[in-house]
C-alpha positions as a Markdown table, in Angstrom:
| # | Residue | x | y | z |
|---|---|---|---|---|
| 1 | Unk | 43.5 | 30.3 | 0.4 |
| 2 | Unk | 41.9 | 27.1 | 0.0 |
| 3 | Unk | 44.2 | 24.2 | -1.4 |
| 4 | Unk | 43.5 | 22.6 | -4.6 |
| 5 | Unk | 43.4 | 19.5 | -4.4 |
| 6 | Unk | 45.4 | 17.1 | -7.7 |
| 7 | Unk | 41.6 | 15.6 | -8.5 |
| 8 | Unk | 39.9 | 19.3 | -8.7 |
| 9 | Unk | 41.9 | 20.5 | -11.6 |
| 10 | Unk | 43.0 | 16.9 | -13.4 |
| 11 | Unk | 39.3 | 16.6 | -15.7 |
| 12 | Unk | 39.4 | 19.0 | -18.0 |
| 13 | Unk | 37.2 | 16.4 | -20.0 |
| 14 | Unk | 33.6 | 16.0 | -19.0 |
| 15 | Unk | 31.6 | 13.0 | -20.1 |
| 16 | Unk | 28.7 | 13.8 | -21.9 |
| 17 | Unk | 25.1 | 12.0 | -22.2 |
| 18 | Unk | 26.1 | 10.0 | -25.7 |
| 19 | Unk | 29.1 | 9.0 | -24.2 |
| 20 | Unk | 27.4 | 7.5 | -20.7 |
| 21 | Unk | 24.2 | 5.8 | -22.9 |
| 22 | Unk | 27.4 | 4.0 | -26.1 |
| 23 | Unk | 28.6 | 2.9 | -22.4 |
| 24 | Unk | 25.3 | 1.9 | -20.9 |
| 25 | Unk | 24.7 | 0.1 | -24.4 |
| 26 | Unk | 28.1 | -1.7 | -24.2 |
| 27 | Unk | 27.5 | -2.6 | -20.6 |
| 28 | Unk | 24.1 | -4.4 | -22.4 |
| 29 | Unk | 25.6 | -6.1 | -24.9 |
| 30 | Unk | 28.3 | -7.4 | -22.9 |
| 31 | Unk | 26.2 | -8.6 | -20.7 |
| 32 | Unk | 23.7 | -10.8 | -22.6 |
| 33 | Unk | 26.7 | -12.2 | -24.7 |
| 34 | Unk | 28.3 | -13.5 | -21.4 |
| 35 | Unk | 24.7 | -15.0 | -19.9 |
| 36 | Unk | 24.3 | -16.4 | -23.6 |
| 37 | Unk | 27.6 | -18.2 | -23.2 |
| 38 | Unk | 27.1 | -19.1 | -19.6 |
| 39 | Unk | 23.0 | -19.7 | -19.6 |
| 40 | Unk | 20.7 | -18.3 | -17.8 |
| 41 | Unk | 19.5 | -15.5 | -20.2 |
| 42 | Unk | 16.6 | -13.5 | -18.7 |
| 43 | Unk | 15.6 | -9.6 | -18.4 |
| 44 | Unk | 16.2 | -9.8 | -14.8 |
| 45 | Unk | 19.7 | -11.0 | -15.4 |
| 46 | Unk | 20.5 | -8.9 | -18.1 |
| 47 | Unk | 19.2 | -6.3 | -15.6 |
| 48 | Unk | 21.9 | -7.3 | -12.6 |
| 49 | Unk | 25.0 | -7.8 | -15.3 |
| 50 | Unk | 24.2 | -5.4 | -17.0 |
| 51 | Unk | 24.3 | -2.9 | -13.9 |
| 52 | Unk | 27.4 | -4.2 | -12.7 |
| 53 | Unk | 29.2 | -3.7 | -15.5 |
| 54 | Unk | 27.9 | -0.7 | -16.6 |
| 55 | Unk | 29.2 | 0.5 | -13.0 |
| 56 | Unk | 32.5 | -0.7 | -13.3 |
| 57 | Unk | 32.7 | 0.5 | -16.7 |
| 58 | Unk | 31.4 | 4.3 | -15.8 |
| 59 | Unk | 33.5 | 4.5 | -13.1 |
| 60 | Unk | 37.0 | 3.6 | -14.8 |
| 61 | Unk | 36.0 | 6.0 | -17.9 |
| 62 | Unk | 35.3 | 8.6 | -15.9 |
| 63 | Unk | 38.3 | 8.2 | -13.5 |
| 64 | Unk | 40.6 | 8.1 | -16.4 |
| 65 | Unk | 38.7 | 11.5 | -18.1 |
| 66 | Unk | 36.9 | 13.5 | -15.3 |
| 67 | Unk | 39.0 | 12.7 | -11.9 |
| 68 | Unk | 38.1 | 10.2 | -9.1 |
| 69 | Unk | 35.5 | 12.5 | -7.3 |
| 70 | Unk | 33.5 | 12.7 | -10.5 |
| 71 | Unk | 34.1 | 8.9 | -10.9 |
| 72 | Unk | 32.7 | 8.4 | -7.4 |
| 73 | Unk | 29.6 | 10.3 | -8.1 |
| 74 | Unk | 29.4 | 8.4 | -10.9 |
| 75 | Unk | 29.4 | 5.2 | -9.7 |
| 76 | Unk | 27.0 | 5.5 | -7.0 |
| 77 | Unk | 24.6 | 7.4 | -9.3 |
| 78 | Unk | 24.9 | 4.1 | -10.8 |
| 79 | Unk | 23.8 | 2.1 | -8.2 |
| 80 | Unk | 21.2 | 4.2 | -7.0 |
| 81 | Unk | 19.6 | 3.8 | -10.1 |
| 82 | Unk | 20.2 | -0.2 | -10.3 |
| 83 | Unk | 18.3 | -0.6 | -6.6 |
| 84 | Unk | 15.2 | 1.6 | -8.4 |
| 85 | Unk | 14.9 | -0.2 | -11.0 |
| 86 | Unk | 15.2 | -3.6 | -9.2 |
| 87 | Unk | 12.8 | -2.1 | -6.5 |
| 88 | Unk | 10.6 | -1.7 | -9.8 |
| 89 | Unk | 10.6 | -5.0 | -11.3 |
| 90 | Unk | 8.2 | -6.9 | -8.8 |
| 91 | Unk | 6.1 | -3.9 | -9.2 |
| 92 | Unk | 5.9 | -3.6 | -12.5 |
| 93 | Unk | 5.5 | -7.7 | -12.9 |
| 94 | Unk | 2.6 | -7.6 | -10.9 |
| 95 | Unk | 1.0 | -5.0 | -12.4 |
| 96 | Unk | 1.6 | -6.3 | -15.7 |
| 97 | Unk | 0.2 | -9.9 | -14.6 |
| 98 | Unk | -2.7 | -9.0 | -12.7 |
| 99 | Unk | -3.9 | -6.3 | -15.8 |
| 100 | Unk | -2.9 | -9.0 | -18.3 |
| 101 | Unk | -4.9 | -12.0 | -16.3 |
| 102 | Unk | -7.5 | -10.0 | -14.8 |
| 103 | Unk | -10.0 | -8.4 | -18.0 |
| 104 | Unk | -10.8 | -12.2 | -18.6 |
| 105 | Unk | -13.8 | -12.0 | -16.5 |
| 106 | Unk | -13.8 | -8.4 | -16.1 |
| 107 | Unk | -17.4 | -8.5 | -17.9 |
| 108 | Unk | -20.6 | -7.2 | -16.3 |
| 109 | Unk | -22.0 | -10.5 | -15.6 |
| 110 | Unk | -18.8 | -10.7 | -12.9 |
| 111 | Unk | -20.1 | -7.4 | -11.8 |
| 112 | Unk | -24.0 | -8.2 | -11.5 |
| 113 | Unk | -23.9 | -12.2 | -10.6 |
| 114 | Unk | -23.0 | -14.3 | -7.6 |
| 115 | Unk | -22.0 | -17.3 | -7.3 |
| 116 | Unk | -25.1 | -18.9 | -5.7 |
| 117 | Unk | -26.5 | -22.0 | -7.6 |
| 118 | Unk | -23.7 | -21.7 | -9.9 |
| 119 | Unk | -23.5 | -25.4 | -11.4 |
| 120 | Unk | -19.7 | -26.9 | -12.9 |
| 121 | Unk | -19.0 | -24.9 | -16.2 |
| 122 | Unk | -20.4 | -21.8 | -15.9 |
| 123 | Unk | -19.1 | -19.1 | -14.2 |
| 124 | Unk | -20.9 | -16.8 | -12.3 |
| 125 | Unk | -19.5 | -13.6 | -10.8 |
| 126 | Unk | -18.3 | -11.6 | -8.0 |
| 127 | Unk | -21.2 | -8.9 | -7.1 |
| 128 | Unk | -21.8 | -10.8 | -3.4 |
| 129 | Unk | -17.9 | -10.6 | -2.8 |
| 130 | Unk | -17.8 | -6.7 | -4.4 |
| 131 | Unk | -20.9 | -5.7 | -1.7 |
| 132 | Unk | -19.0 | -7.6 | 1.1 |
| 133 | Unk | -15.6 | -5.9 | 1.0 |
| 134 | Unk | -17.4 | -2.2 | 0.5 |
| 135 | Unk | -19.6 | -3.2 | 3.7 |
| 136 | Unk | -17.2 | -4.3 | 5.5 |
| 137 | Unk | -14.6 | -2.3 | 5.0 |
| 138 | Unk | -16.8 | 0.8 | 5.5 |
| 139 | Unk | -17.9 | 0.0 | 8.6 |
| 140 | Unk | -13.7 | -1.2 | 9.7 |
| 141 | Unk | -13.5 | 2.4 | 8.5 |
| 142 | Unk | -16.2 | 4.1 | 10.3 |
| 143 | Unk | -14.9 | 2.7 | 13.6 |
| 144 | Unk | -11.2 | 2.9 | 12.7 |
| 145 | Unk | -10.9 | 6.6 | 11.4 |
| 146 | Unk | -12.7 | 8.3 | 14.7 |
| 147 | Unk | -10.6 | 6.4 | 17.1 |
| 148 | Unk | -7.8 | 6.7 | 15.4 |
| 149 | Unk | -7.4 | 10.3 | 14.5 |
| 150 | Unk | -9.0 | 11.1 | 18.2 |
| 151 | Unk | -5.9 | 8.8 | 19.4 |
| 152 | Unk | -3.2 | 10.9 | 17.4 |
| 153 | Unk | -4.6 | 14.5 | 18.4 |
| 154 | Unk | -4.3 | 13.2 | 22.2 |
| 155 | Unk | -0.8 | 12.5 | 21.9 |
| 156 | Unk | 0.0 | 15.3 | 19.8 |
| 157 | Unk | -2.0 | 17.9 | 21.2 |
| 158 | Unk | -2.8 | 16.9 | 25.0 |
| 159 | Unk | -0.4 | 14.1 | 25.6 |
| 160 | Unk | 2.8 | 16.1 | 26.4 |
| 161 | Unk | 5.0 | 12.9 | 26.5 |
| 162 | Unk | 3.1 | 11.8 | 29.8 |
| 163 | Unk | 2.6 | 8.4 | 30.9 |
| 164 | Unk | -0.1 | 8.0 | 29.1 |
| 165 | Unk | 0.8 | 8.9 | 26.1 |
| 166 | Unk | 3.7 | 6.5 | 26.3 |
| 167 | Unk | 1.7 | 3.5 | 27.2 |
| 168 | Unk | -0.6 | 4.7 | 24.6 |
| 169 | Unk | 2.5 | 4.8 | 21.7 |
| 170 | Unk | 3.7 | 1.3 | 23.3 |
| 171 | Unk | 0.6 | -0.5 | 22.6 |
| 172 | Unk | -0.1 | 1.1 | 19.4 |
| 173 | Unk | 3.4 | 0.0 | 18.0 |
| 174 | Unk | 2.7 | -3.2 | 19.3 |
| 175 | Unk | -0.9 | -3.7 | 17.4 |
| 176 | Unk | 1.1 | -2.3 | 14.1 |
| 177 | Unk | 2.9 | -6.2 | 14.2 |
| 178 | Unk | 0.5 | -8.4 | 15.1 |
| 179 | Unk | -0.3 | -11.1 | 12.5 |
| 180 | Unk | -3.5 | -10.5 | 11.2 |
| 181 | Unk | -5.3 | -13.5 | 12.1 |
| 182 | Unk | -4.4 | -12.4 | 15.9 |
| 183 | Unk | -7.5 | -9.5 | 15.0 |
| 184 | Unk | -9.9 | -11.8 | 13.6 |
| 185 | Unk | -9.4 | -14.4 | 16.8 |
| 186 | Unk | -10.2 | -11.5 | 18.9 |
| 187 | Unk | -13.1 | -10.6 | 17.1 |
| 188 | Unk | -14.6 | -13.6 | 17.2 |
| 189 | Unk | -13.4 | -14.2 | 21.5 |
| 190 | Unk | -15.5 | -10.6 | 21.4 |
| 191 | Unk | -18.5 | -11.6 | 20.0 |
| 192 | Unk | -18.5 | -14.9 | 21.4 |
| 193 | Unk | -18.4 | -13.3 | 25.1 |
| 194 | Unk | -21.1 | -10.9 | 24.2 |
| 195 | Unk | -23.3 | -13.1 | 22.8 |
| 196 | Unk | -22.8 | -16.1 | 23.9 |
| 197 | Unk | -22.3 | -18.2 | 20.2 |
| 198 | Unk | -19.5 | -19.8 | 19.1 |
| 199 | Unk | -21.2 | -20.3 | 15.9 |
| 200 | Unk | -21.9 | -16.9 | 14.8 |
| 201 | Unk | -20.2 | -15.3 | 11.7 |
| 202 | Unk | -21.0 | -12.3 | 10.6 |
| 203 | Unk | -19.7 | -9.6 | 8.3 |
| 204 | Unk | -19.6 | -7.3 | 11.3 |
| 205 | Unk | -16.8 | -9.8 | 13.0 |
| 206 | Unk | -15.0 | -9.1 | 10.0 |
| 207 | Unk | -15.0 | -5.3 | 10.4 |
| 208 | Unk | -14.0 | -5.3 | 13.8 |
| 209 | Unk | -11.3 | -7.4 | 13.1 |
| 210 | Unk | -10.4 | -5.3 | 9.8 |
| 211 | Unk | -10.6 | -2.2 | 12.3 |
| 212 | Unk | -7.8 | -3.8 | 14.4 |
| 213 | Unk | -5.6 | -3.7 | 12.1 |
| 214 | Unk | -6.7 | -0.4 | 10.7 |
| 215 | Unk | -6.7 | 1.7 | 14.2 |
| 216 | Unk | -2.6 | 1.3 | 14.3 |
| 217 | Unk | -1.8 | 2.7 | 11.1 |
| 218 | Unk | -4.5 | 6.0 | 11.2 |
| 219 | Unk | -3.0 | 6.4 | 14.8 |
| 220 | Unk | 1.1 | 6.3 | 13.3 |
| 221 | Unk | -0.1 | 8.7 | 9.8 |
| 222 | Unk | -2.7 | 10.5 | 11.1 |
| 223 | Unk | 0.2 | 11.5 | 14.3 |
| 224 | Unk | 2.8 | 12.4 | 12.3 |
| 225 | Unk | 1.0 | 14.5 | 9.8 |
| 226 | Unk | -0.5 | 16.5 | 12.9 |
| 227 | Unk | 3.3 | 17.1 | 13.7 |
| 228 | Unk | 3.8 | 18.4 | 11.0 |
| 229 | Unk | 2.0 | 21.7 | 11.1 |
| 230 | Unk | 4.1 | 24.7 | 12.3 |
| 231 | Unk | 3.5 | 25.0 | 16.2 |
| 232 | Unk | 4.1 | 29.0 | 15.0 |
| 233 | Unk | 0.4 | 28.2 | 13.6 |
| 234 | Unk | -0.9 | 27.0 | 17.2 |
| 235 | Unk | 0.4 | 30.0 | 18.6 |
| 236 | Unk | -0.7 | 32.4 | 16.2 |
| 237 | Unk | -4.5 | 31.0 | 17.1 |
| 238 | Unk | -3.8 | 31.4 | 21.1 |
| 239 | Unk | -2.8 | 34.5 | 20.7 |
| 240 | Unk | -5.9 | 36.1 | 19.4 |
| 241 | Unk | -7.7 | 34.3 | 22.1 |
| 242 | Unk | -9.1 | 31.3 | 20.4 |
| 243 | Unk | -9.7 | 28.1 | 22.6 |
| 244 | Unk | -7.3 | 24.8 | 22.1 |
| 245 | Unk | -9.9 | 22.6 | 20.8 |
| 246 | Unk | -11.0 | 25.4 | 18.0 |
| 247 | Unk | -8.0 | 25.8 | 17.0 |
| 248 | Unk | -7.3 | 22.1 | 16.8 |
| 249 | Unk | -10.8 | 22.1 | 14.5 |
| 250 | Unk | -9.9 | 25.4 | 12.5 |
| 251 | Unk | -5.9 | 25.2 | 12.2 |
| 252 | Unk | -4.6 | 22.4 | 12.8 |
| 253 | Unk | -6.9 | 19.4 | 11.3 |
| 254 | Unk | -7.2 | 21.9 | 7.6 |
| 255 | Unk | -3.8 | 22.3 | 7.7 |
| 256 | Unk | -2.9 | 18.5 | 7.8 |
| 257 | Unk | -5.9 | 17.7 | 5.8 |
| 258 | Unk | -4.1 | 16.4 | 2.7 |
| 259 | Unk | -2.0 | 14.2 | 4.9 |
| 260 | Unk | -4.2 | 12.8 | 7.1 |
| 261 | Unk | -6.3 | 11.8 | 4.1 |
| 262 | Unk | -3.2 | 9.8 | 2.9 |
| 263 | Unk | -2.7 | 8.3 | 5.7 |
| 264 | Unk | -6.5 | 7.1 | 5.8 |
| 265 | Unk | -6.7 | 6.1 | 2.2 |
| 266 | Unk | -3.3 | 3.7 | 2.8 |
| 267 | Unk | -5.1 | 2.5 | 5.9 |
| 268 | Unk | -7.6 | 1.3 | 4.0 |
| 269 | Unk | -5.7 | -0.4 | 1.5 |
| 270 | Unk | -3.8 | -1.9 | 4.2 |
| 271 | Unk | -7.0 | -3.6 | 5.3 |
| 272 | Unk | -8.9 | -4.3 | 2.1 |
| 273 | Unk | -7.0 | -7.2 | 1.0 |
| 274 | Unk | -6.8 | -9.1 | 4.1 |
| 275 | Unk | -8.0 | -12.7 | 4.0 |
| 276 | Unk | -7.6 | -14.5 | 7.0 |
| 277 | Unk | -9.4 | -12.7 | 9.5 |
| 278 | Unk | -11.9 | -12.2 | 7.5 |
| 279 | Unk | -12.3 | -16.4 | 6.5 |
| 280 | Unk | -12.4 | -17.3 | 10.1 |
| 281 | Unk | -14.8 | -14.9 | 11.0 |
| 282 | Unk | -17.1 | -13.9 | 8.2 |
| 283 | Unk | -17.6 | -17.8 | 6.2 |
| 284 | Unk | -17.3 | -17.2 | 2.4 |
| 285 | Unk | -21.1 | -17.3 | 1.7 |
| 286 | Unk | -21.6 | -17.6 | -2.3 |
| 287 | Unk | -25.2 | -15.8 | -2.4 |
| 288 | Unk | -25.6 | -11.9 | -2.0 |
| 289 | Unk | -26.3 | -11.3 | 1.6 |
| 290 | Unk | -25.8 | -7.1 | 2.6 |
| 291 | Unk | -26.8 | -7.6 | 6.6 |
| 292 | Unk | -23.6 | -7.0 | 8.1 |
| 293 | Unk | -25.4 | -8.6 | 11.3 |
| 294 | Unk | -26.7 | -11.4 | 10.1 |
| 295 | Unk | -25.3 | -14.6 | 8.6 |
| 296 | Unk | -22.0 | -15.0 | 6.3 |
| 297 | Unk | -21.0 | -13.0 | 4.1 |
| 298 | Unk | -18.0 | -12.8 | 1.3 |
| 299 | Unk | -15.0 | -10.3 | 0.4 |
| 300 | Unk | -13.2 | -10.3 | -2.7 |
| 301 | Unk | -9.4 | -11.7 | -0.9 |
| 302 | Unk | -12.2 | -14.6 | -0.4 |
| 303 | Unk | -13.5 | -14.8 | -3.2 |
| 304 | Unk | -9.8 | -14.6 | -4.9 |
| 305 | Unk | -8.9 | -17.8 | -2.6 |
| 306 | Unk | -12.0 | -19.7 | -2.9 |
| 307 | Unk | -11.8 | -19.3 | -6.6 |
| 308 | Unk | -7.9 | -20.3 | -6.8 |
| 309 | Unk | -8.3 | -22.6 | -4.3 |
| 310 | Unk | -11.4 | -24.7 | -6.0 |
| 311 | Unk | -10.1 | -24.0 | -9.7 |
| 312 | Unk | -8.4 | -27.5 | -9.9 |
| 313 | Unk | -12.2 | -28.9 | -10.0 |
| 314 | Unk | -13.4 | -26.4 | -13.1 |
| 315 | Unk | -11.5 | -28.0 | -16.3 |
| 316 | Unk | -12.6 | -24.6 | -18.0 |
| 317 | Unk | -10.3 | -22.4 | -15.8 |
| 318 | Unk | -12.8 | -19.9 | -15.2 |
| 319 | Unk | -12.3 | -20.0 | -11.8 |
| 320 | Unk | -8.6 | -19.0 | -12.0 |
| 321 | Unk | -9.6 | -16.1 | -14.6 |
| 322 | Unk | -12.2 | -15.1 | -11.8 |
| 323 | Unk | -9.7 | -14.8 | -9.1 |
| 324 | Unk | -7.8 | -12.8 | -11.2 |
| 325 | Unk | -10.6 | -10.7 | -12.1 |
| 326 | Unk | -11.3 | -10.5 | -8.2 |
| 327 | Unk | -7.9 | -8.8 | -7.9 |
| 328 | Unk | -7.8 | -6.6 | -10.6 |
| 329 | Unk | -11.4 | -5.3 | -9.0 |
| 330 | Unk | -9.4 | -4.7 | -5.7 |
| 331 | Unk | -6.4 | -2.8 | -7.0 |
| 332 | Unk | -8.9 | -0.6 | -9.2 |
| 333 | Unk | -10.5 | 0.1 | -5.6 |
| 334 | Unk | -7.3 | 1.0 | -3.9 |
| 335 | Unk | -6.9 | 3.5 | -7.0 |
| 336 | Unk | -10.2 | 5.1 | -7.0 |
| 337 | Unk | -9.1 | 5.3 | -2.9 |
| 338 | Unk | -6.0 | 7.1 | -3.7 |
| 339 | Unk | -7.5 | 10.0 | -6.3 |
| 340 | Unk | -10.3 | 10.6 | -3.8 |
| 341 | Unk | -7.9 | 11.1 | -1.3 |
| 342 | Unk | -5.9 | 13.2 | -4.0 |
| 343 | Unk | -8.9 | 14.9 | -4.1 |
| 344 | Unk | -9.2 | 15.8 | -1.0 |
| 345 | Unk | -5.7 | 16.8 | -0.7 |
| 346 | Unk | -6.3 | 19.3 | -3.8 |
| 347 | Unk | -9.8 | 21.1 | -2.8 |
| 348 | Unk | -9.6 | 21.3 | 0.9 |
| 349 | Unk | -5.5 | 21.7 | 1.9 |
| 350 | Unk | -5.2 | 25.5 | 2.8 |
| 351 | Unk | -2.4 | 26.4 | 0.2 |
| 352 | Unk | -4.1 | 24.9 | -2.9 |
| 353 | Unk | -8.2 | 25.0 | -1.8 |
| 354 | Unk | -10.7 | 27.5 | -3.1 |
């Protein structure tokens, strides 16, 4: 027989919710009346006193009632919950700032006006900065997803740990840290060998440079999502004859559809609020110019900076409420990103597609 152990039969007593939320309460109150005393009296240190000694307190009462295992639990239950709701705060704040700042220009004139003749006062709007990040991000995305996802099926499916699929993992890991005006300096050392002009800017500079950054992160999601389908799957489709590459085509890439479109959408986001490559190599052209090839163009993080950047000269502050506006526009993107890729995930994963 097993031996029973001093702490398994001590707690008769359990505590209940009521009793953990009068000590969560107590844990509140005690805390704000010490940070009143002392100074210092915020919700992010009510948050941090009030944690600890809610921890402290839970784990003696329930020591004393419910045994030191329980207590244990307790306690780090506790601080798993503190780190969350820390982890939450700068989320939250910058949600909360960015909705609360951002509907002061979210009008339509932001939406259907540049900022090209705009004269001190008024206030223009965003349209040539909204066209520039969709351009140029589509076409970082056009180049990005085809050599990425090839990239991960190589060293999932064909690479067999080989040489090259080491140096190959090497160099990708190594683009996934480089700073981000490293990309746009290439771009530009790219287009300046090919063409032969130093002075050239162009939004397609931009998306080259966007889709250096982009190429490492499809590669590292789109790979391990591919891992993640069932080899018994693979072997199931080579029994019954069916070639590697049609199987890759018809099992594998609908099986990890969901996934891979995560990976994509987060890819995207990654790049879409990048502003130094794209200020060294695309300008930040105030008119509405949708030629990728020709001349500069501008991107909302430009637009966000130029705005913030020039607002001490606009006594109105519409520039600041612009930049604002700018950012709200990009996090609304990033949403509409993630419930397309949602609904991809939803209509054309295996388990849950028609």
């Amino acid at each position: 027989m097993t031996a029973t152990t001093h702490d398994d039969v001590q707690a008769e007593g359990r505590l209940d919710q009521p009793a953990r939320l009068a000590i969560l309460a107590g844990a509140a109150v005690a805390a704000i009346a010490l940070l009143a005393v002392v100074g210092g009296l915020s919700p992010l240190t009510v948050i941090l006193v009030g944690a600890l000694f809610y921890c402290i307190a839970i784990y003696l009462v329930s020591r004393s009632i419910e045994g030191s295992r329980h207590a244990m639990d307790r306690l780090v239950t506790g601080v798993v919950t503190t780190t969350f709701l820390l982890a939450m705060v700068p989320l939250v704040s910058v949600l909360w700032t960015i909705l609360s700042k951002g509907f002061a220009r979210f009008d339509v004139e932001f939406f259907t006006y540049s900022m090209r003749g705009v004269a001190a006062g008024d206030t223009g709007g965003a349209y040539h900065a909204i066209m520039g990040t969709l351009i140029t991000t589509g076409i970082a995305t056009l180049i990005s997803v085809p050599i990425g996802l090839f990239a991960a099926i190589y060293l999932v499916e064909y690479g067999n740990k080989g040489p090259m699929a080491r140096g190959l993992t090497f160099f990708v890991d190594v683009m996934t840290g480089i700073p981000s005006i490293v990309a746009g300096l290439f771009a530009i050392g790219f287009f300046t060998m090919i063409l032969d002009d130093e002075a050239y800017q162009a939004g397609i500079i931009g998306a080259v440079a966007l889709s250096v950054l982009m190429i490492p992160t499809v590669v590292r999601s789109s790979e391990e999502m591919l891992r993640l389908v069932p080899n018994e799957l693979r072997e199931a489709s080579f029994a019954l004859g069916v070639s590697k590459w049609l199987t890759i085509v018809k099992v594998v890439l609908p099986t990890a559809i969901a996934g891979l479109a995560t990976g994509i959408t987060l890819a995207i986001a990654r790049v879409m609020g990048e502003t130094a490559p794209l200020l060294i190599t695309m300008g930040a052209a105030k008119a509405v110019n949708l030629n990728p090839f020709d001349g500069s163009m501008s991107a909302l993080p430009l637009f966000a900076y130029s705005s913030y950047a020039n607002n001490g000269s606009d006594p109105t502050g519409g520039l600041l409420d612009a930049a604002w506006t700018a950012a709200l526009v990009l996090m609304v993107i990033v949403m509409v990103l993630n419930i397309v890729a949602r609904l991809i995930s939803k209509f054309f994963a295996p388990k849950t597609g028609r």
